[in-house]
C-alpha positions in Angstrom: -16.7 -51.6 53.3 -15.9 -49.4 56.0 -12.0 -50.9 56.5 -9.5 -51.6 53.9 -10.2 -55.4 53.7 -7.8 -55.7 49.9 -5.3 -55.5 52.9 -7.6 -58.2 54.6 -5.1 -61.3 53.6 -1.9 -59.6 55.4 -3.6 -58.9 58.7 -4.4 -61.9 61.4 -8.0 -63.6 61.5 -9.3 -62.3 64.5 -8.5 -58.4 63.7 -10.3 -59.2 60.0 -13.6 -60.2 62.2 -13.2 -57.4 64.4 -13.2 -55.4 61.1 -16.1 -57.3 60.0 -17.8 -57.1 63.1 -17.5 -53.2 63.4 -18.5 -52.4 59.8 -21.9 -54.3 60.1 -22.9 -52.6 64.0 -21.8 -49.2 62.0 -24.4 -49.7 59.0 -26.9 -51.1 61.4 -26.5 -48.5 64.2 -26.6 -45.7 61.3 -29.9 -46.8 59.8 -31.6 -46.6 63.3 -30.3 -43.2 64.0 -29.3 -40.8 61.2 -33.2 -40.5 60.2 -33.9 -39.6 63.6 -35.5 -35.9 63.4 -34.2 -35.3 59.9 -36.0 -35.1 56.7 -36.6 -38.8 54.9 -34.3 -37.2 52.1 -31.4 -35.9 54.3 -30.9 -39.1 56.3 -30.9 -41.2 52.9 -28.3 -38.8 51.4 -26.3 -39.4 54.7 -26.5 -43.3 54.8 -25.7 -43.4 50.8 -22.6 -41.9 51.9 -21.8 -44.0 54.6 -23.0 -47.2 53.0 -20.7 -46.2 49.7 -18.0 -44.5 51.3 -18.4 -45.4 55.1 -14.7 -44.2 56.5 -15.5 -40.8 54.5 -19.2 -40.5 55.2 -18.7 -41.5 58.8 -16.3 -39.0 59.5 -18.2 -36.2 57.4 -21.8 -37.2 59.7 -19.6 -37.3 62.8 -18.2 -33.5 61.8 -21.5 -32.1 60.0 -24.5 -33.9 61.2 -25.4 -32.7 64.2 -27.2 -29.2 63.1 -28.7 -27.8 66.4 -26.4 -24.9 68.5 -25.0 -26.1 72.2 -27.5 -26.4 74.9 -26.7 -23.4 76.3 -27.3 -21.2 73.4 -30.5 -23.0 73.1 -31.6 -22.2 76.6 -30.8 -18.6 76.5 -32.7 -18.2 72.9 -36.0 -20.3 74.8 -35.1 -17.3 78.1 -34.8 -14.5 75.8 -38.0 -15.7 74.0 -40.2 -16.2 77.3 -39.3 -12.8 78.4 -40.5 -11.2 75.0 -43.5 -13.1 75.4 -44.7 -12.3 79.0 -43.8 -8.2 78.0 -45.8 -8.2 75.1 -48.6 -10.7 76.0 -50.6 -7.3 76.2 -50.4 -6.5 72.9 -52.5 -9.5 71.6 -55.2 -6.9 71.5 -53.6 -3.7 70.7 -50.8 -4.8 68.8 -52.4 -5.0 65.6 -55.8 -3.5 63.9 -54.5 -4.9 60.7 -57.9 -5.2 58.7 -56.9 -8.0 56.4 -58.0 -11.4 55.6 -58.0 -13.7 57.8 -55.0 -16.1 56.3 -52.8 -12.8 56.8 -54.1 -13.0 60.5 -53.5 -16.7 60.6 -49.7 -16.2 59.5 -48.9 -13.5 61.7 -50.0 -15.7 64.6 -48.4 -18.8 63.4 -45.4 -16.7 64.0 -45.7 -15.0 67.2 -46.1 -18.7 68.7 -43.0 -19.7 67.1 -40.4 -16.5 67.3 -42.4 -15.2 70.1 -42.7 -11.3 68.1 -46.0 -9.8 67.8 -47.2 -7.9 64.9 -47.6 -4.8 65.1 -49.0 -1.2 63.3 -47.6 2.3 62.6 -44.3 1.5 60.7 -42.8 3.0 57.8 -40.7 0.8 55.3 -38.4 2.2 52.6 -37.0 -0.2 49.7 -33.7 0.7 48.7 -32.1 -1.5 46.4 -29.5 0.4 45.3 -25.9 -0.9 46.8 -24.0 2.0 47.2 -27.8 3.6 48.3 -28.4 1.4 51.6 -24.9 1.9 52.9 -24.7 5.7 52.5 -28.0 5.4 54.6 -27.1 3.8 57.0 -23.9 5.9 57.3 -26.0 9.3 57.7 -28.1 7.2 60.3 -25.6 6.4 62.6 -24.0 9.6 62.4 -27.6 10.5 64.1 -26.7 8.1 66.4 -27.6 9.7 70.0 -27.5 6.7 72.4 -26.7 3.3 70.8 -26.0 1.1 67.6 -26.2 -2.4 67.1 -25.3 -4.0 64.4 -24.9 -8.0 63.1 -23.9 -8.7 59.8 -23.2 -12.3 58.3 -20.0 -10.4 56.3 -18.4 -7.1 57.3 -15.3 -5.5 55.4 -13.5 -2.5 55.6 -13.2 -1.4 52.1 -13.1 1.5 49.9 -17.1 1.3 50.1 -17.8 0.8 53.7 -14.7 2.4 55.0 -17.2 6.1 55.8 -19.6 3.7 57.5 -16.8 2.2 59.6 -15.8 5.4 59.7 -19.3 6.6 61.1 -18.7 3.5 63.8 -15.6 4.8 65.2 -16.8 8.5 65.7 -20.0 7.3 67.4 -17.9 5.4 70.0 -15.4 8.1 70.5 -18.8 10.8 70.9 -20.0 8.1 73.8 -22.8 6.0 71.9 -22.9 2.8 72.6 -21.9 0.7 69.9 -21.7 -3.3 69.2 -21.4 -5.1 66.7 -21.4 -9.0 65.3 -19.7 -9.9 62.7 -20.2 -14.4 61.6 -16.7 -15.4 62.2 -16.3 -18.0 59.4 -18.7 -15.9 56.9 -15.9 -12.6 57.3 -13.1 -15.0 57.8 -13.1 -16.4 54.1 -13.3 -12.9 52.8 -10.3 -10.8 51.9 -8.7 -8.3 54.5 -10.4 -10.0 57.6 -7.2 -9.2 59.6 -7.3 -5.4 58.8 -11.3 -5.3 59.6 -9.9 -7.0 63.2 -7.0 -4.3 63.4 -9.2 -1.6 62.8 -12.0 -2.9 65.5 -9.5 -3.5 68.0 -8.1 -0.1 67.4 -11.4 1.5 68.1 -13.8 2.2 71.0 -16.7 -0.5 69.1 -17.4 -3.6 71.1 -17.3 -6.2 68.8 -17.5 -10.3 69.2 -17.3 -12.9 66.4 -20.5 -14.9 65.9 -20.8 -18.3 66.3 -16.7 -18.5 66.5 -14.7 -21.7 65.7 -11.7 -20.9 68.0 -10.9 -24.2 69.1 -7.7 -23.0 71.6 -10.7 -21.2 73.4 -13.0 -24.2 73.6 -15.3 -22.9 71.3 -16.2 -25.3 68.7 -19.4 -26.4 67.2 -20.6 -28.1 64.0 -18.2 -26.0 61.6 -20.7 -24.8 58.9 -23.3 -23.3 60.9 -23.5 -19.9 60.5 -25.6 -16.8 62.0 -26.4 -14.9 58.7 -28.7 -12.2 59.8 -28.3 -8.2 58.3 -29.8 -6.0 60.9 -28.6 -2.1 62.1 -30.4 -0.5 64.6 -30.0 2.8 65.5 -31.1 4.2 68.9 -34.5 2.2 69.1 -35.7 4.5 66.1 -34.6 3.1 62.9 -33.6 -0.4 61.8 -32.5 -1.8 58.5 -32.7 -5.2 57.6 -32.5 -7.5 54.2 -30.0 -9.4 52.3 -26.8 -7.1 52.0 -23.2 -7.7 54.0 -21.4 -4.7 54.8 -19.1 -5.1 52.1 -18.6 -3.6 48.5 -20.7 -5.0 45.8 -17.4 -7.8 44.1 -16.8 -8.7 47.4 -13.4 -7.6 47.7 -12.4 -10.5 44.9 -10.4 -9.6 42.0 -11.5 -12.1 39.7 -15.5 -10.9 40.6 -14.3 -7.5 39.5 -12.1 -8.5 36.0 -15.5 -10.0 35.0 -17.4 -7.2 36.4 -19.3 -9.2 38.9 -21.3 -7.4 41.4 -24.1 -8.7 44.2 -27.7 -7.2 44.1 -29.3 -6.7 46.8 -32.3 -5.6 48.4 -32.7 -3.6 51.7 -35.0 -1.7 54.1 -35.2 0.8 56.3 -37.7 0.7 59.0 -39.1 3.3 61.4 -41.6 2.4 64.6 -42.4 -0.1 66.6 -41.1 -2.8 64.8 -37.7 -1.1 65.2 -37.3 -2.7 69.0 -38.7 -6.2 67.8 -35.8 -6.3 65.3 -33.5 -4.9 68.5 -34.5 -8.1 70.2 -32.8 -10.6 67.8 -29.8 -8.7 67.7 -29.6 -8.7 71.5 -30.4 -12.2 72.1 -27.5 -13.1 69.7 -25.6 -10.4 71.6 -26.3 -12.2 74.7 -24.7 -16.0 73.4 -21.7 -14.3 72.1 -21.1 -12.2 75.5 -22.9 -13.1 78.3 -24.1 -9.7 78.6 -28.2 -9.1 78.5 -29.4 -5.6 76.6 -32.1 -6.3 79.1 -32.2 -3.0 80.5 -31.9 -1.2 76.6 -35.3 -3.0 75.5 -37.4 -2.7 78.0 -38.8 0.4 77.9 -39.0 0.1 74.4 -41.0 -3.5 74.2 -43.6 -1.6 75.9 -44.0 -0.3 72.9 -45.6 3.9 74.4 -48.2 5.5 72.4 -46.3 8.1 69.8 -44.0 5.1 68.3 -46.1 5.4 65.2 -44.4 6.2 61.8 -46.4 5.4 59.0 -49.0 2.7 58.0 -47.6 -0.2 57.2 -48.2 -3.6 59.6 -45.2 -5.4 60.2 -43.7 -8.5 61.9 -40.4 -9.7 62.5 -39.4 -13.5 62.3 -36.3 -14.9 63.3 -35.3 -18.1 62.7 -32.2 -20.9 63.1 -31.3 -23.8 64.6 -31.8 -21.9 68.3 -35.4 -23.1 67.2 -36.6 -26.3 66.8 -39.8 -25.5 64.3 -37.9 -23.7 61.0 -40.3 -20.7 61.8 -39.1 -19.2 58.1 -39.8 -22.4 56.2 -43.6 -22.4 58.2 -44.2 -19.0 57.3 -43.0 -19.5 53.6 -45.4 -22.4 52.8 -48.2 -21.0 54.6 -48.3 -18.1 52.8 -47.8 -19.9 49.6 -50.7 -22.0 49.8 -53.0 -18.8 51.3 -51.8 -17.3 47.5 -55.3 -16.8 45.2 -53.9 -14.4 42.8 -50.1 -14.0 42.7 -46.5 -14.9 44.0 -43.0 -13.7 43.1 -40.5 -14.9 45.0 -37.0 -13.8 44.4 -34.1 -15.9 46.0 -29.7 -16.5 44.9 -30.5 -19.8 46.3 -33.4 -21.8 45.6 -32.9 -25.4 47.0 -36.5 -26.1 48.2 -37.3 -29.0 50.7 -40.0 -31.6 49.6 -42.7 -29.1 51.3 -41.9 -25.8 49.7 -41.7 -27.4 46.4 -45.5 -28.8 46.5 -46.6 -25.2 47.8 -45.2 -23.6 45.0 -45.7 -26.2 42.1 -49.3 -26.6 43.9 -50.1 -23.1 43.8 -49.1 -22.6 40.0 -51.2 -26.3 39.2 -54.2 -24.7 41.0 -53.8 -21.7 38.8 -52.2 -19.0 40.6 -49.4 -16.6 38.6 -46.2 -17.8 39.5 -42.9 -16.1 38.9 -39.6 -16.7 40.2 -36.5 -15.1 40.2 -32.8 -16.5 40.0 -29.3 -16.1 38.6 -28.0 -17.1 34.9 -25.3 -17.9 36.9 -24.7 -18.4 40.8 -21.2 -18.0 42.5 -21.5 -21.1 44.3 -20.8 -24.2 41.7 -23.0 -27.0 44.0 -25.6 -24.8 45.2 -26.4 -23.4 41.7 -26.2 -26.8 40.1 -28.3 -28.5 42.8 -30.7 -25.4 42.3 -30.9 -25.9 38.2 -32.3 -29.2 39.0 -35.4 -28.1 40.5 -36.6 -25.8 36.9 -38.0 -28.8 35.1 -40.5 -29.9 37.7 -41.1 -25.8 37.9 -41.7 -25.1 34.6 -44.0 -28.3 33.8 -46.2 -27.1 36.7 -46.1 -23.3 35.4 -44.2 -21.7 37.1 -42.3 -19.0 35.3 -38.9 -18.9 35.6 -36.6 -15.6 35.1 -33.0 -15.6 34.9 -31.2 -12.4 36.0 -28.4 -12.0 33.7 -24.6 -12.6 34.2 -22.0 -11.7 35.0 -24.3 -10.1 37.9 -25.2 -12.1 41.2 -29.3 -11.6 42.3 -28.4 -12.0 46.1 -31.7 -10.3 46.9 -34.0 -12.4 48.8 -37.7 -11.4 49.2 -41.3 -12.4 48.1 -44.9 -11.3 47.4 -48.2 -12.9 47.8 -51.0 -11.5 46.2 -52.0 -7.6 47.3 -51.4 -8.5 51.2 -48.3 -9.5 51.9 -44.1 -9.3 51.3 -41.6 -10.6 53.2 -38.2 -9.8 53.1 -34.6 -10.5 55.0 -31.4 -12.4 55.1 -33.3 -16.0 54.2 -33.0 -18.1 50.9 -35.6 -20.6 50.2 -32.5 -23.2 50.6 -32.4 -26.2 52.8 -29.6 -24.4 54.4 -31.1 -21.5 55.6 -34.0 -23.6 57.2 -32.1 -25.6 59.2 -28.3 -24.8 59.9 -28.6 -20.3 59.0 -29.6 -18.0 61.8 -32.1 -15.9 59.5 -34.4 -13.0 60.0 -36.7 -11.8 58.2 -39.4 -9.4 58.1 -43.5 -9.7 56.6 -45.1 -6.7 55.8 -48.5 -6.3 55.0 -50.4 -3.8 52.9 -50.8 -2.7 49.1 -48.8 0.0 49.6 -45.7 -2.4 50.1 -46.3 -4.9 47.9 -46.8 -2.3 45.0 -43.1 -0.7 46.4 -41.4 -4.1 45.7 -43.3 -5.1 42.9 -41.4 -2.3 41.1 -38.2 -3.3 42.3 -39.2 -7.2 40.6 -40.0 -5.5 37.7 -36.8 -4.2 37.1 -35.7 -7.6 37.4 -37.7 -8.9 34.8 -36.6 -6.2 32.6 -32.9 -7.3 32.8 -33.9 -11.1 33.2 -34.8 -13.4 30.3 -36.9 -16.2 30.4 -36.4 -19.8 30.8 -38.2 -22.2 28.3 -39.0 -25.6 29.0 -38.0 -27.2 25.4 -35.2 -25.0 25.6 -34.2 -26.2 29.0 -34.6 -29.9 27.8 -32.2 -29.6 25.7 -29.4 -29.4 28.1 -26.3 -31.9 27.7 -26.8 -34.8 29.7 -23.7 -34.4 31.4 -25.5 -31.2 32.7 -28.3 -32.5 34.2 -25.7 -35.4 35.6 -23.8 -32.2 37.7 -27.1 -30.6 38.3 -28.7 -34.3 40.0 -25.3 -35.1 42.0 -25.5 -31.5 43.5 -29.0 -32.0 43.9 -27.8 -34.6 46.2 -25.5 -33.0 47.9 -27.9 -30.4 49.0 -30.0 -32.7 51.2 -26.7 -33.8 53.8 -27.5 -31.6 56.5 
């Protein structure tokens, strides 16, 4: 019941019917408009917890269940998008001689009417998935730095690894470039030494703003765990990085991560040509809903997109997603690539809580014989997420799929997949609920052999370090186990 009715005999008749009365409009209201544009399995999960614990669920629904950014952050992504649109609505034709199959084609145009980004030729891509690799990198780009650097990161730190790219930050502001960067307020919030990271920015010449800040003093309040958790640098129009790494050393800045000898892998890239300003255009349309202030003027010339931007041979696309969009352009793009597989798919993710869809594409593409292979964690740092995740290898590993297990104490935070020869896709997304719904994700597809071979390398060396996971031997687990793993399983689905 939604009141404390044991108490019912001590209070007067009329307020018990009240009671009464508001408990059943409450269910009865709930079952009419919690399914309302969520999945069937979210709005059961939220009406089992109102119907079991309505005071609790109530107030958890009324705090958590509204997933979609204010109208005004809305409005500016649909602006920002309309204007990308009309300035490259020439490049439908020239964009892209990409000679592929056609389901490549198909994809890449599925998500230019989505994200609004079109895909385009003459790009270089480097994998580095070394840690310490990707932020020296970065720091020798931006000490290149000529005119501007922008840079979003879900986590920033300044640490005894990213104190030279900080470092880097400060000297390209004093020198005169242009440089601004987003840090997700709650994401660098919960992580150790936020307050000498603010110090530090404040003492500098960096423009800086908090995403998606929970400052409630300053009116600024929203559904408290959504999150922008994009990684993207660019660097004067020219190069870009992107993938799954914060700027922040490898334990996280946790003692107990490093007594165990914890560390995150990661996966990033660096990317030359014109899909440097495409990735430039998420940044500043996230730029533009924390400060009001368009980069109008710094992307145009470059959407435009002038002959002699080409640096290599690689086709690429950008694709950002998030609740500023209404179709889950990631979670489109994942299936449909997944059920265009004829050969093979790896797909490496820290957090693999599929929806109902994703699942039938991948168990669907294993059942109709394609070589499945997926990556995860022997052990995830985030107790409900991994436990939730363990309950998805049974129906896995009875369809095929094979499952590897990257060994512990280590944390596989990389997040990227490959589908047959043609295509990999890489970024700041997990195939989680969470980052299809509530997470402001990019990511990146790039097509060709040559790319797919680069990061099949970097999956083999996680199958070298990885060991397998059997399905007797899974079945085997303590029941109490697969109790955990079914309640967080549960849990997973309240969005």
């Amino acid at each position: 019941m939604l009141w404390p009715f044991p108490l019912a005999g001590t209070l007067p008749a009329w307020l018990v019917f009240v009671f009464s009365a508001a408990d059943f409009i409450i269910r009865v209201l709930a079952l009419g408009i919690i399914p309302g544009n969520r999945r069937p399995t979210t709005a059961m999960a939220w009406l089992l917890g109102i119907f079991f614990v309505p005071a609790v669920g109530l107030i958890l629904f009324l705090l958590f269940g509204n997933f979609r950014l204010s109208r005004r952050r809305v409005e500016q992504q649909q602006l920002v998008s309309e204007r990308v649109r009309a300035r490259t609505s020439l490049l439908s034709d020239v964009g892209s001689d990409y000679p592929g199959p056609e389901w490549v084609k198909s994809a890449a145009e599925l998500n230019r009417r989505l994200g609004s980004i079109p895909m385009v030729d003459g790009n270089s891509v480097e994998l580095i998935p070394g840690y310490p690799d990707s932020i020296r990198a970065m720091t020798e780009d931006i000490r290149k730095a000529k005119r501007f650097i922008n840079a979003e990161f879900y986590i920033m730190s300044t640490d005894h690894v990213t104190d030279e790219l900080f470092t880097a930050l400060e000297d390209a502001a004093d020198r005169g470039v242009e440089v601004r960067v987003l840090f997700d307020h709650i994401g660098t919030l919960r992580i150790k030494g936020y307050n000498r990271l603010l110090k530090r920015l404040k003492a500098s010449r960096i423009q800086w703003r908090r995403m998606l800040p929970l400052l409630p003093i300053h009116g600024q309040w929203r559904r408290p765990d959504l999150r922008n958790h994009r990684k993207i640098m660019v660097i004067d129009g020219e190069v870009a990085f992107t993938g799954s790494q914060n700027l922040i050393e490898p334990s996280y800045n946790n003692p107990k991560h490093r007594k165990v000898g914890r560390e995150w892998v990661e996966l990033m890239a660096r990317l030359r040509g014109p899909i440097v300003p495409t990735l430039n255009v998420v940044f500043a349309t996230d730029w533009l809903s924390e400060t009001d202030e368009s980069l109008e003027a710094q992307l145009e010339a470059q959407l435009e997109l002038p002959d002699g931007t080409d640096s290599g041979n690689v086709t690429a696309q950008v694709v950002p997603s998030g609740p500023g969009f209404s179709t889950e352009n990631n979670l489109r793009l994942f299936n449909t690539l997944i059920y265009s597989a004829q050969h093979r798919i790896s797909i490496c993710s820290p957090y693999f809580v599929p929806d109902d869809s994703l699942l039938y594409a991948i168990t669907t593409a294993a059942q109709r014989g394609v070589d499945v292979e997926l990556f995860v964690s022997e052990k995830g740092d985030q107790f409900l997420v991994h436990h939730a995740q363990q309950s998805y290898y049974q129906a896995l590993l009875e369809a095929g799929v094979r499952i590897y297990l990257y060994k512990a104490p280590f944390v596989l935070h990389a997040k990227h997949f490959t589908i047959d020869d043609e295509v990999a896709v890489l970024g700041s997304s997990n195939m989680d609920m969470r980052s299809f719904s509530l997470n402001m994700e990019v990511s990146v597809m790039l097509l060709g052999t040559e790319t797919v071979n680069s990061m099949r390398e970097v999956e083999d060396t996680y199958r070298d370090i990885s060991h397998e996971l059997n399905l007797e031997d899974w079945m085997r687990r303590p029941l109490a186990a697969r109790y955990v793993d079914n309640v967080a399983r549960l849990t997973a689905t309240v969005q």
